[in-house]
C-alpha positions, 0 to 999 in steps of 0.5 A: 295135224299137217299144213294141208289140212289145217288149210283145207278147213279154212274156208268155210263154204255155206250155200243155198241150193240152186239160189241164183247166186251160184253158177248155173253149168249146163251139162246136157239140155235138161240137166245143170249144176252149180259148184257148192264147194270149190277146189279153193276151199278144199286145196283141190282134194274135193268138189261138190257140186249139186244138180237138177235133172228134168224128168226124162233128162239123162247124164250121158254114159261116160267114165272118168279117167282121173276122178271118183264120183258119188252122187247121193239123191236128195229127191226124184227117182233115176235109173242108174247104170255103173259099169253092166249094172243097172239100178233104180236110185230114189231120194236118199240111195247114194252110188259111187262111181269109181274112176274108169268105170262108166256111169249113167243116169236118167230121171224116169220120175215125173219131177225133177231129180235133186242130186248131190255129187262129190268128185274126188280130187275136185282139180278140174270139175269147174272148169270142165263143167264150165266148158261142157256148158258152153259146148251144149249152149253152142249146140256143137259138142267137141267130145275130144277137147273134153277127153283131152283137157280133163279126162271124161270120155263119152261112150 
């Protein structure tokens, strides 16, 4: 077994979901998400994070430049797009999202949508959910300082 992952496994991490403990990410004005593991417990190779989308709420169409990203739904209904596909995920269906490929979802249910989400490496998904959070919170969204700093490009 190797040094890294001897120190991967050395922070347990055990939250709660959307317990007001975790810090809440606006990501657009109807869906958010917190951090349940961090880079700091994974030596950045993983985060995971969970999320609530509100019914008619979207994930914008984007891709990942540096990232692979898998969402698992734990309850609600989404139709999703990946790539020119366009699919209808409820709760327990999983997509995987490839860096470079675009993706979407929205909620077309009639509750909020529970999500899981795990990005691969997890170097900057806290701090770029912490940036695109104080963007929608300003109302002035700054796409190219997005794209810049941590490799997510709006369509």
């Amino acid at each position: 077994m190797n040094k890294k992952t001897l120190e991967t496994n050395k922070k347990p991490v055990v939250k709660k979901w959307n317990s007001n403990e975790n810090e809440k990410f606006w990501m657009t004005e109807r869906e958010f998400t917190s951090i349940v593991v961090g880079k700091e417990a994974t030596n950045s190779e993983y985060a995971i994070t969970d999320g609530i989308i509100e019914p008619n709420g979207f994930v914008p169409d984007h891709y990942h430049k540096w990232e692979d990203q898998t969402f698992h739904v734990i309850e609600g209904k989404l139709e999703a797009k990946i790539g020119n596909e366009t699919f209808v995920i409820e709760s327990g269906d999983s997509i995987h999202c490839p860096r470079g490929i675009s993706h979407y979802m929205k909620n077309i249910g009639n509750e909020n949508a529970k999500l899981i989400s795990y990005i691969i490496p997890g170097d900057w998904a806290k701090d770029f959910m912490a940036e695109t959070s104080r963007q929608v919170k300003s109302g002035k969204m700054d796409l190219k300082l997005i794209e810049e700093k941590y490799g997510v490009v709006y369509l």
